[in-house]
C-alpha positions as CSV (number, residue, x, y, z in Angstrom):
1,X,79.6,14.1,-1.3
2,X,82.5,12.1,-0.1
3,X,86.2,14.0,-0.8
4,X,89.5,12.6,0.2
5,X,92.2,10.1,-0.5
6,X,92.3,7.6,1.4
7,X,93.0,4.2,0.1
8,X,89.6,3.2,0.1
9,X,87.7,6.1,-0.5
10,X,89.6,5.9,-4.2
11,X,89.1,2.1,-4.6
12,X,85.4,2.9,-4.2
13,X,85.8,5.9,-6.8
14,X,87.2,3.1,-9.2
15,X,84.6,0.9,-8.4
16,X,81.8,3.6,-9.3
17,X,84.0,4.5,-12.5
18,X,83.7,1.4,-13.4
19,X,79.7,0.9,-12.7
20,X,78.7,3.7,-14.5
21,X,79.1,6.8,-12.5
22,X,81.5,9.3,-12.2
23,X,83.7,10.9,-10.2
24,X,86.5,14.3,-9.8
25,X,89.7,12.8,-9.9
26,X,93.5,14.9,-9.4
27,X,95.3,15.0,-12.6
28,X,98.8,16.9,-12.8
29,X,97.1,19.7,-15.0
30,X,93.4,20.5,-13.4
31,X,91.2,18.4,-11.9
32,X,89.2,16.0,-14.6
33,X,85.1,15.3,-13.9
34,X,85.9,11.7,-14.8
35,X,83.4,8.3,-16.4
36,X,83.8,5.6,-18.3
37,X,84.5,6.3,-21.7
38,X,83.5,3.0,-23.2
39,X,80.0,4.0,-22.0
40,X,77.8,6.2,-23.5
41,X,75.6,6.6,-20.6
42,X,78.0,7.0,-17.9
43,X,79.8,9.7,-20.7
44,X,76.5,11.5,-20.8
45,X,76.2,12.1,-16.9
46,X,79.4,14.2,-17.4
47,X,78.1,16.3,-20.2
48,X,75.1,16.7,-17.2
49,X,77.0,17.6,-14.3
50,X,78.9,20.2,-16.2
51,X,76.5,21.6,-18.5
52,X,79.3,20.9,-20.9
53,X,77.9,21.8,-24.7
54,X,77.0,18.0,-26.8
55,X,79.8,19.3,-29.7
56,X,83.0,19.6,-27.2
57,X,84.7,15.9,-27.4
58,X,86.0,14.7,-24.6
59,X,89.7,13.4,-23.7
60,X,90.3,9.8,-22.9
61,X,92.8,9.2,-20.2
62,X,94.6,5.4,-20.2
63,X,96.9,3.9,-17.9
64,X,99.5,2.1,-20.0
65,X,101.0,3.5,-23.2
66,X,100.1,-0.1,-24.4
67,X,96.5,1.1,-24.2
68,X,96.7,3.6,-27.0
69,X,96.5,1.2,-29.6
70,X,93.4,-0.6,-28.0
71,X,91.3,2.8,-28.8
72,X,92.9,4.9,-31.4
73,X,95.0,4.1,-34.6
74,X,98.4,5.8,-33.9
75,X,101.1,6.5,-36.8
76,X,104.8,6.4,-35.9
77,X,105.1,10.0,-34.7
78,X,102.4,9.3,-31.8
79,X,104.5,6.7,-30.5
80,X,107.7,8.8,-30.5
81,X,105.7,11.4,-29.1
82,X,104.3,8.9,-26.2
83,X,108.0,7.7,-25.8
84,X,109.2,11.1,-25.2
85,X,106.0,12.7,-23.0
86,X,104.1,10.0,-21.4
87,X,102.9,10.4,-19.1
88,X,102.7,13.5,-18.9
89,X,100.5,16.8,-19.6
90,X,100.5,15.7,-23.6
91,X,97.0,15.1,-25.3
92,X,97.0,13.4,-28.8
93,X,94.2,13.8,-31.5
94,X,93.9,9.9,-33.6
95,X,92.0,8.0,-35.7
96,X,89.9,6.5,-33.0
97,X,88.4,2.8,-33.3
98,X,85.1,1.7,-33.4
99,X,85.1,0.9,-29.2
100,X,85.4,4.4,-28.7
101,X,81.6,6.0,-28.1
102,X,80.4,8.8,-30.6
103,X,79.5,10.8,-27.5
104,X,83.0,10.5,-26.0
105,X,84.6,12.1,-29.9
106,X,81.4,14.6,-30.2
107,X,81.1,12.5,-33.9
108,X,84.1,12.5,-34.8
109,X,85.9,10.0,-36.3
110,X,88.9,10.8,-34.1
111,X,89.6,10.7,-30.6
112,X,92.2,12.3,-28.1
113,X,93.9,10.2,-25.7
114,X,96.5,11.2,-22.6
115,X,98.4,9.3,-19.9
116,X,98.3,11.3,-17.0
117,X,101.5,11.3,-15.4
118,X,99.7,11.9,-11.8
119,X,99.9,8.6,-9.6
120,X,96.6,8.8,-8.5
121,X,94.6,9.3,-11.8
122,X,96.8,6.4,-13.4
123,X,96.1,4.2,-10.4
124,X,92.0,5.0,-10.4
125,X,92.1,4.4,-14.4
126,X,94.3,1.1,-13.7
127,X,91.6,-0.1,-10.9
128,X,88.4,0.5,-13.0
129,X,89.7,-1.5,-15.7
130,X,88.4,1.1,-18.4
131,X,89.3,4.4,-19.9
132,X,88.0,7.4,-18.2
133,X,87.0,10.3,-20.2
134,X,87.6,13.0,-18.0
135,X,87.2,17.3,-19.2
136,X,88.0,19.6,-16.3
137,X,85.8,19.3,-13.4
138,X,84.3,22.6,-13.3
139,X,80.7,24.0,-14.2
140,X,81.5,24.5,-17.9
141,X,83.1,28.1,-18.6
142,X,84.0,28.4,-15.4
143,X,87.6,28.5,-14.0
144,X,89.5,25.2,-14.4
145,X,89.9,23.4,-10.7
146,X,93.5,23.3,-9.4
147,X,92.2,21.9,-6.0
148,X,89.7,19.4,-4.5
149,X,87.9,22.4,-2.5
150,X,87.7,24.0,-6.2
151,X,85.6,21.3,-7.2
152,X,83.4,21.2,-4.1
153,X,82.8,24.7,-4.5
154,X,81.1,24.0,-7.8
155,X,78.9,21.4,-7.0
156,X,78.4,21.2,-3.5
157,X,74.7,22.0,-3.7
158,X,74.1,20.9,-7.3
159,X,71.5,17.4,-7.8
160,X,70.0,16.2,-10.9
161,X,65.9,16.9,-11.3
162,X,65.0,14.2,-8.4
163,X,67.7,15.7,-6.5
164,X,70.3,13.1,-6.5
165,X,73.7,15.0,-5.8
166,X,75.2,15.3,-9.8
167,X,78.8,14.1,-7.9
168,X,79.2,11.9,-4.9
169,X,83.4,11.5,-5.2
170,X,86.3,13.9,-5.1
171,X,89.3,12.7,-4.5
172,X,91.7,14.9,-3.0
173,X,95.0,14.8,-4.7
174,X,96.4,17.9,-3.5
175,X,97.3,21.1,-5.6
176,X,97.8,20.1,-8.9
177,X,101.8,21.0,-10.4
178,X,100.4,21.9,-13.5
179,X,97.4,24.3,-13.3
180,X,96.6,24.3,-17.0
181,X,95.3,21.6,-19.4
182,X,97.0,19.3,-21.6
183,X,99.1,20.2,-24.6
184,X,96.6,19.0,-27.0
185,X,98.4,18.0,-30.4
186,X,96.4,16.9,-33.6
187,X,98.4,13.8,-35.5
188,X,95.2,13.8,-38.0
189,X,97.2,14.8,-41.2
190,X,100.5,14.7,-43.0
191,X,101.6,18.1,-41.2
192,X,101.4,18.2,-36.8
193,X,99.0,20.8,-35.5
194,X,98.8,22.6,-32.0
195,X,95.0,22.6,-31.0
196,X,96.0,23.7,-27.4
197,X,99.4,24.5,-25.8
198,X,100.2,23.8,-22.7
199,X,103.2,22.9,-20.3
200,X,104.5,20.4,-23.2
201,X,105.8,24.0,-25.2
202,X,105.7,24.3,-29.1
203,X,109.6,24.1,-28.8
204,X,109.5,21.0,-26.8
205,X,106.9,19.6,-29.5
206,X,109.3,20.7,-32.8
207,X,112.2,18.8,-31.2
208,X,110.3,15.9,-32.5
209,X,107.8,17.6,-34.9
210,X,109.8,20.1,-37.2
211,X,107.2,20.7,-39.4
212,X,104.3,21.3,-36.3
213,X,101.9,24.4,-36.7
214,X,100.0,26.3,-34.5
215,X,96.1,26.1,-35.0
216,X,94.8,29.5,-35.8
217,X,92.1,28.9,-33.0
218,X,95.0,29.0,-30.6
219,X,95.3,32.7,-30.1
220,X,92.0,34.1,-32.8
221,X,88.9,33.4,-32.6
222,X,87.4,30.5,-34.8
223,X,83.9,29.9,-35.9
224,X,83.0,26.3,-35.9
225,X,80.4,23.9,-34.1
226,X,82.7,20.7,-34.6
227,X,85.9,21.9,-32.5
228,X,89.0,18.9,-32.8
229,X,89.9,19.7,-29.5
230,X,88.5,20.8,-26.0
231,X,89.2,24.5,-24.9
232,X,88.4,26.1,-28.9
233,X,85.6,27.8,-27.8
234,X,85.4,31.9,-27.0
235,X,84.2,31.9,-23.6
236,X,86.0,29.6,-21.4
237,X,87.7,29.5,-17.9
238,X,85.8,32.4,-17.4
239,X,84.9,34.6,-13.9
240,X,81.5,35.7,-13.4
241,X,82.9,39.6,-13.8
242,X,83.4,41.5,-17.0
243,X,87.0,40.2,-17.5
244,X,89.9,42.5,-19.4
245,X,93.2,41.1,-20.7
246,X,95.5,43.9,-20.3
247,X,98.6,43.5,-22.5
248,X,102.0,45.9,-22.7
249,X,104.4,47.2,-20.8
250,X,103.8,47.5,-16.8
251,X,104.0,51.2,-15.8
252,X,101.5,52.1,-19.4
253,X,99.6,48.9,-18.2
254,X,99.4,50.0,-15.0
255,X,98.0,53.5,-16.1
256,X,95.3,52.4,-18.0
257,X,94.2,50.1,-15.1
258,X,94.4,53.1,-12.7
259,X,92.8,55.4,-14.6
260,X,89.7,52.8,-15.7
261,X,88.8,51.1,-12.3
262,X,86.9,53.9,-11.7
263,X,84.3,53.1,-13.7
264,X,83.6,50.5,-11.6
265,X,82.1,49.7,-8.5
266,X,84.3,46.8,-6.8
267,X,87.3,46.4,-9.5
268,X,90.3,44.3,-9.3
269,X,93.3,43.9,-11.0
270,X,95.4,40.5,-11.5
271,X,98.9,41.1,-12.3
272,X,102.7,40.1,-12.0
273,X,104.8,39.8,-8.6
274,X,107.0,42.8,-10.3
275,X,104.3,45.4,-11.1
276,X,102.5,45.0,-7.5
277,X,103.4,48.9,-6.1
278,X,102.4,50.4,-9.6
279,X,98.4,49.7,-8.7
280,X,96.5,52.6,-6.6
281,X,95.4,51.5,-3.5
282,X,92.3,51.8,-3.8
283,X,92.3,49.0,-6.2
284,X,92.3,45.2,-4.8
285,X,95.1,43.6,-6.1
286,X,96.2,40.0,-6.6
287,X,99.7,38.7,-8.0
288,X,99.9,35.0,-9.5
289,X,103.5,35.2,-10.0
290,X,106.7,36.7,-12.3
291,X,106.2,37.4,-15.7
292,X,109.9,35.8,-16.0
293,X,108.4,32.5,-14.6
294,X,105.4,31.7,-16.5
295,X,105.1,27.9,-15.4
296,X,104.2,29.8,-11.9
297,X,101.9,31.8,-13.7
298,X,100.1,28.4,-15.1
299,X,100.1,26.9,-11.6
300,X,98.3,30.1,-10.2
301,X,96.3,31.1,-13.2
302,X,93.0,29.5,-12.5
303,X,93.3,29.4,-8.6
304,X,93.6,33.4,-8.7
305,X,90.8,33.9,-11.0
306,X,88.7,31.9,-8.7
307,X,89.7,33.6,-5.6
308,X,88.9,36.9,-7.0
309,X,85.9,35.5,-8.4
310,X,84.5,34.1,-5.2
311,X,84.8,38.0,-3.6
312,X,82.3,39.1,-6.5
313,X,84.0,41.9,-8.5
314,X,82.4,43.7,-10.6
315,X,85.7,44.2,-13.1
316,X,88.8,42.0,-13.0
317,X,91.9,43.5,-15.0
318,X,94.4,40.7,-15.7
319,X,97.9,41.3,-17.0
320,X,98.5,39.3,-20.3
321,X,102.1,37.4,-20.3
322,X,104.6,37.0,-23.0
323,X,103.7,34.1,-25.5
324,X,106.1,32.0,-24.9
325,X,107.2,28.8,-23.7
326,X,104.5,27.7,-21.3
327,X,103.3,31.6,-21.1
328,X,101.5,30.5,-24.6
329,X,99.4,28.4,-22.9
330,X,98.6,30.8,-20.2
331,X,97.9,33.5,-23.0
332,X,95.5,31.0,-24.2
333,X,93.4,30.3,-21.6
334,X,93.1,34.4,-20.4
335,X,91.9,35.1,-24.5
336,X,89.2,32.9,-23.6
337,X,88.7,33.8,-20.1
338,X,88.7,37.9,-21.3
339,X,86.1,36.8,-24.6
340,X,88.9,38.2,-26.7
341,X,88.5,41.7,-24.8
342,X,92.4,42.3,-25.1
343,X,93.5,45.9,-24.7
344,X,97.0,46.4,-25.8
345,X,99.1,49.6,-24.4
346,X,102.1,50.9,-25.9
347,X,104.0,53.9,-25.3
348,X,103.9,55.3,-28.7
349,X,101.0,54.8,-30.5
350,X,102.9,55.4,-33.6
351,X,107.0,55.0,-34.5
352,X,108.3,56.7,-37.4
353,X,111.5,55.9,-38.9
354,X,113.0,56.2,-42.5
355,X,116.1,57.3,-44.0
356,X,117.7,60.7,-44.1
357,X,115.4,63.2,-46.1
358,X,112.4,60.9,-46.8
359,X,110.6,63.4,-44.7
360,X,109.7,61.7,-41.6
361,X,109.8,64.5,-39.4
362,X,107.8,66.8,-41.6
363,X,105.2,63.9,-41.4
364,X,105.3,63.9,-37.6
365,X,104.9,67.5,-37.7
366,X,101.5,67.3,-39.9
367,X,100.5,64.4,-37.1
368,X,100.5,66.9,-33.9
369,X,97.1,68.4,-35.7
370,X,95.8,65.1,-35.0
371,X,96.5,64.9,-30.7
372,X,99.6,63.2,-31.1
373,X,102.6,64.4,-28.9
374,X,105.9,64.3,-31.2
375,X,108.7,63.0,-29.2
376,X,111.9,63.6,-31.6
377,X,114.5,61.3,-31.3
378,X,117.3,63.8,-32.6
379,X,116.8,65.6,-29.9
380,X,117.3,63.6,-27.1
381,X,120.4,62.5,-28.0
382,X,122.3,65.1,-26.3
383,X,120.3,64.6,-23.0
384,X,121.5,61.0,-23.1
385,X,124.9,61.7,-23.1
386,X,124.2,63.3,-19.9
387,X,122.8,59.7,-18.4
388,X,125.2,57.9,-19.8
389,X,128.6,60.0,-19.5
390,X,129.8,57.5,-17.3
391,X,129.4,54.7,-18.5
392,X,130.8,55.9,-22.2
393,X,134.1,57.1,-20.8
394,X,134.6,53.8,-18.9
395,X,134.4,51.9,-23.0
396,X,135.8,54.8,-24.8
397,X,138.1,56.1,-22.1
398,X,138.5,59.3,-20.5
399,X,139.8,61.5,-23.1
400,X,136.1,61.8,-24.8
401,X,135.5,64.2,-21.5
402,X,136.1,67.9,-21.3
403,X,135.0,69.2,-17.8
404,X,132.9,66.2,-17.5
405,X,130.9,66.8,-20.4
406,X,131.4,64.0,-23.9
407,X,133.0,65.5,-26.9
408,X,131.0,64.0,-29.3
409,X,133.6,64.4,-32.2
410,X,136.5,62.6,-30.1
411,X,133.8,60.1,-28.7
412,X,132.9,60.1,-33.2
413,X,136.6,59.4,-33.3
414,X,137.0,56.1,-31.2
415,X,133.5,55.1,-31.7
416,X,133.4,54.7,-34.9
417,X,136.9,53.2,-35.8
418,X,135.9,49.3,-35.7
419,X,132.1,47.9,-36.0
420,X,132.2,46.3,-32.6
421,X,132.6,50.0,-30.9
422,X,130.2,51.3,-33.0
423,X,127.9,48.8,-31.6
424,X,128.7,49.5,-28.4
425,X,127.7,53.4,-28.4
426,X,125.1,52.7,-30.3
427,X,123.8,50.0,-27.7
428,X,124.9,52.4,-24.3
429,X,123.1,55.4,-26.1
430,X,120.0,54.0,-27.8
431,X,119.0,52.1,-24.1
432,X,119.2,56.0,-23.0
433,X,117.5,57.7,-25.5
434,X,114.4,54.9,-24.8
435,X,114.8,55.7,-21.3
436,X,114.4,59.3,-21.9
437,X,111.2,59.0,-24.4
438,X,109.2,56.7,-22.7
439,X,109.7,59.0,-19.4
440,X,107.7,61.5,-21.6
441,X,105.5,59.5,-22.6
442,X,104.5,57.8,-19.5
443,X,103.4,61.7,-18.3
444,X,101.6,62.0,-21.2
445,X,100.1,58.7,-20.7
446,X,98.5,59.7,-17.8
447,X,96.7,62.6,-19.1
448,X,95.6,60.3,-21.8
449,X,97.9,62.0,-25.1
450,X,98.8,59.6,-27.4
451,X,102.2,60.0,-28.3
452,X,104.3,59.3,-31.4
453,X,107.9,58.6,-31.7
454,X,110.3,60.1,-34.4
455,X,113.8,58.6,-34.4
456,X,116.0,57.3,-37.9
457,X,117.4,54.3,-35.8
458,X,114.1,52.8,-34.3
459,X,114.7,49.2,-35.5
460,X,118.6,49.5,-33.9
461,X,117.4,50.9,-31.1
462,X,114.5,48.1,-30.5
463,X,111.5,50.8,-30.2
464,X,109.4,48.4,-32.5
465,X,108.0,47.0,-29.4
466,X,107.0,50.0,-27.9
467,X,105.1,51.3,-31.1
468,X,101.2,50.1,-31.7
469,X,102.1,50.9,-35.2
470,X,105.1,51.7,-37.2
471,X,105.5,53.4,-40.0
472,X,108.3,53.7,-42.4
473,X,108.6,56.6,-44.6
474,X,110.3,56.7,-48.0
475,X,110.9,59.1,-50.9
476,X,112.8,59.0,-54.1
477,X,116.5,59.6,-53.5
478,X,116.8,62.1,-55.9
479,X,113.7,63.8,-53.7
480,X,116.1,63.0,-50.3
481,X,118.8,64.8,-51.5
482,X,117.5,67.9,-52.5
483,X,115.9,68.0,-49.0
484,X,118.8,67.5,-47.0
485,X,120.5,69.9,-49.5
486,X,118.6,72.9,-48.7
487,X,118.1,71.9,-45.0
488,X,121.5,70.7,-43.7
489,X,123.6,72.7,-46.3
490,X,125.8,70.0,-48.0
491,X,127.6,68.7,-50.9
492,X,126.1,65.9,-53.2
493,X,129.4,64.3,-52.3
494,X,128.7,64.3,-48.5
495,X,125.2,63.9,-48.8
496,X,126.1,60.5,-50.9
497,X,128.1,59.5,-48.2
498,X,125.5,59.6,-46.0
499,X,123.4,57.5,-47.8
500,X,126.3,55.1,-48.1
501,X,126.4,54.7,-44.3
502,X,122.5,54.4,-44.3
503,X,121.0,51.0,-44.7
504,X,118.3,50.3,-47.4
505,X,115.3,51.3,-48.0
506,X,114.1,48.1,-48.0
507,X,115.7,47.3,-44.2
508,X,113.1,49.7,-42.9
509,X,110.2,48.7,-45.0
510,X,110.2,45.1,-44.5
511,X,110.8,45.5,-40.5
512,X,107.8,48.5,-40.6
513,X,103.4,47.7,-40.4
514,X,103.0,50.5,-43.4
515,X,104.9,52.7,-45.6
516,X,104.3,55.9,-46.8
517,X,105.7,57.6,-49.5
518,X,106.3,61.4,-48.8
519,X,107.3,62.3,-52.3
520,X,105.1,65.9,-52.5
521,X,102.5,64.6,-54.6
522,X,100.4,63.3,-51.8
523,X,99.3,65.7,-49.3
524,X,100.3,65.1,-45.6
525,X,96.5,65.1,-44.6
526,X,95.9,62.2,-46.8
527,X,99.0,60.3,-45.8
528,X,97.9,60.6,-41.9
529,X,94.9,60.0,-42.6
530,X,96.2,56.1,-43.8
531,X,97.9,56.0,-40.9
532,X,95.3,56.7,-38.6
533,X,93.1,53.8,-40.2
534,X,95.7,51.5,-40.1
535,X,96.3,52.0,-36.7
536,X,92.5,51.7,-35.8
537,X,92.6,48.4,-37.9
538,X,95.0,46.8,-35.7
539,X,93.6,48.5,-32.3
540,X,90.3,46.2,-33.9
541,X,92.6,43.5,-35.2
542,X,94.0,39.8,-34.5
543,X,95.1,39.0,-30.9
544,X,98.8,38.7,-31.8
């Protein structure tokens, strides 16, 4: 096995290419496992070395944008698209042409096609004088190479059945600024579809694409044995452990990892730079960078998972980033890498909200009998004047204060004169009454109590995305009134003016996972009881 790059080492790699063999070449994504693509039989020794499955087609790397139209049939969008990316990390799926091998397009009639924007693959492609198809050059399910000594590690010892090494060229192109695979993008119909994202975002893509979708096979599973693109299968870019995504917020993350490592013998945990100190230290723990960089996440990704891999865990816990941006892709490859085995953690298992009187709180009451800890909005609003006392007489001014304590009707006063102030508290005071809950609920967390949250302005305050599911209650109005009648004491002209200042039913419904109807003429047991399934249904549900 020769590995470097020197001048000559890759003209002899090109040369090879060229003859029929193949070679590991540095591509600004992962390393490829590279052959000529116009040969079937040079294609084949690829499928070989990696143990790559017959029905994953293959991606066809070209030198010269010029060189598209030589194996694929583009439309007008795939040269905008080439205009605007290439080269670049940007893969696109096209009627191929005839030249191009059935092996290489796994029968298809279509064929994907990149121009890497790495110097040294475009010069190797250039100097064979052909199109190299070239998948990542790992064993296949394995961990996508970032480095040449990535690629050595995977086949330094491995020969065919008369022992001939299976590769005899790496070239050595440094770590690559990627660390993830191709955007792959399909231009096979009227309407653009993500197969694969990757540093080219979706956002980046709709600039040019308005009408682009996402492939459901991006972030669900998919049952199919003729995959468009590389990188649709379930397993993939996967360590030898048992693998666990781990998604949520990083202290209730950071609990379940703590409290599940020790069912296991040598666990480890990959996370973010942030979340380092929340790990016990008994735990071996590897960062591969901010959550608020995922490009750095993508760079790291696959050279983590292989370092952790290489030190023979028996669990590896990796922290799931936002979906976003490049952090889709990254998302992407960890579903695969986990099989899907996602565990989601949220502070409140369930959020109820709902307008006044629809009975919300008597519902939370009837869900205690089933383990869950009520934490009551209502009343931690007083407690959060406390934190924030400060801060509200700095925007409201000092006159709301009476021996350093908020008077809530003056504060009422000033607060509510103008929308914008109203805001404002509502903003300062919400942030506090958050703070405060999911401080309970982290200590409840850790003894393992699920906890639910009760609060009328969930959706203003943001709780949403703490809440695995949320539940808006409703009730007739005439219903809501005589409730709030008998319980708060009031006039039917106050207790309309409520309502006036209340948004719609509909607000809450639309923004909830399930409503309920707490009317009287459904018992309570029966209406947790629909919750409880729900919730189980999306604990068991899609990835997103």
């Amino acid at each position: 096995m020769k590995i470097g790059k020197g001048e000559d080492l890759i003209k002899e790699a090109a040369e090879a290419l060229k003859n029929g063999d193949i070679a590991a070449i540095p591509t600004e994504t992962v390393y490829g496992l590279a052959a000529n693509a116009l040969s079937e039989t040079a294609v084949e020794k690829i499928f070989q070395a990696k143990g790559r499955p017959q029905n994953n087609p293959l991606i066809v790397h070209i030198s010269e944008i010029e060189q598209m139209e030589l194996y694929a049939r583009p439309d007008s969008r795939a040269f905008l698209l080439a205009e605007k990316f290439w080269p670049g990390p940007l893969t696109m799926i096209m009627q191929k042409r005839d030249i191009i091998p059935d092996k290489v397009t796994a029968g298809l009639d279509s064929v994907a096609i990149r121009m890497p924007s790495d110097a040294i693959a475009r010069k190797i492609i250039s100097l064979a004088g052909v199109p190299l198809a070239a998948p990542s050059a790992n064993l296949s399910g394995k961990p996508s190479p970032t480095k040449a000594e990535h690629v050595r590690n995977d086949y330094l010892d491995k020969t065919d059945k008369n022992g001939t090494p299976l590769l005899r060229w790496i070239i050595d192109g440094g770590e690559c600024t990627c660390g993830v695979e191709s955007t792959v993008v399909s231009l096979l119909d009227q309407i653009p579809v993500l197969l694969r994202p990757g540093f080219i975002t979706l956002k980046q893509l709709q600039q040019y694409l308005p009408d682009i979708c996402i492939a459901p096979g991006v972030v669900e599973k998919i049952n199919t044995d003729k995959p468009l693109s590389p990188g649709l299968v379930h397993r993939h870019y996967a360590a030898d452990a048992d693998t666990e995504g781990v998604d949520g917020e990083s202290l209730f993350s950071a609990i379940y990892i703590n409290r599940e490592k020790n069912r296991y013998h040598k666990p480890a945990v990959m996370c973010f730079d942030e979340e380092k100190m929340l790990f016990d230290p008994s735990l071996r723990v590897i960062s591969y960078g901010s959550f608020q960089k995922p490009e750095i996440l993508a760079k790291n990704l696959f050279d983590k998972l292989r370092e952790l891999d290489q030190e023979k865990h028996d669990k590896i816990f990796i922290r799931i980033p936002s979906p976003d941006g490049v952090g889709l892709a990254v998302y992407n490859r960890l579903l695969r890498s986990c099989e899907f085995h996602i565990t989601r953690c949220f502070p409140f298992e369930i959020g109820l909200t709902g307008q006044s009187g629809a009975g919300k709180g008597t519902l939370a009451k009837a869900l205690e009998n089933y383990g869950f800890f009520h934490i009551d909005g209502d009343l931690l609003v007083e407690a959060a004047y406390e934190d924030v006392t400060e801060t509200l007489a700095e925007q409201f001014g000092s006159e709301i204060l009476r021996n350093g304590k908020v008077i809530r009707k003056k504060l009422s006063e000033i607060a509510f004169s103008s929308r914008e102030k109203t805001e404002l508290l509502n903003t300062i005071v919400h942030e506090a009454i958050m703070n405060r809950a999911l401080t309970i609920a982290a200590e409840k967390a850790k003894k393992q109590i699920p906890c639910l949250f009760d609060g009328a302005a969930l959706f203003e305050a943001k709780a949403e995305k703490y809440c695995r599911t949320v539940v808006t209650v409703v009730a007739p109005e005439e219903i809501r009134m005589e409730r709030i009648r008998k319980r708060d004491n009031l006039t039917e002209e106050k207790i309309f003016r409520r309502f006036a200042c209340q948004k719609e039913e509909s607000f809450y419904s639309q923004k909830a996972d399930i409503t309920v109807i707490n009317d009287g003429k459904t018992e309570l047991h029966e209406l947790c009881k629909n919750i409880l399934k729900y919730r189980e249904e999306q604990k068991n549900g899609s990835s997103l």
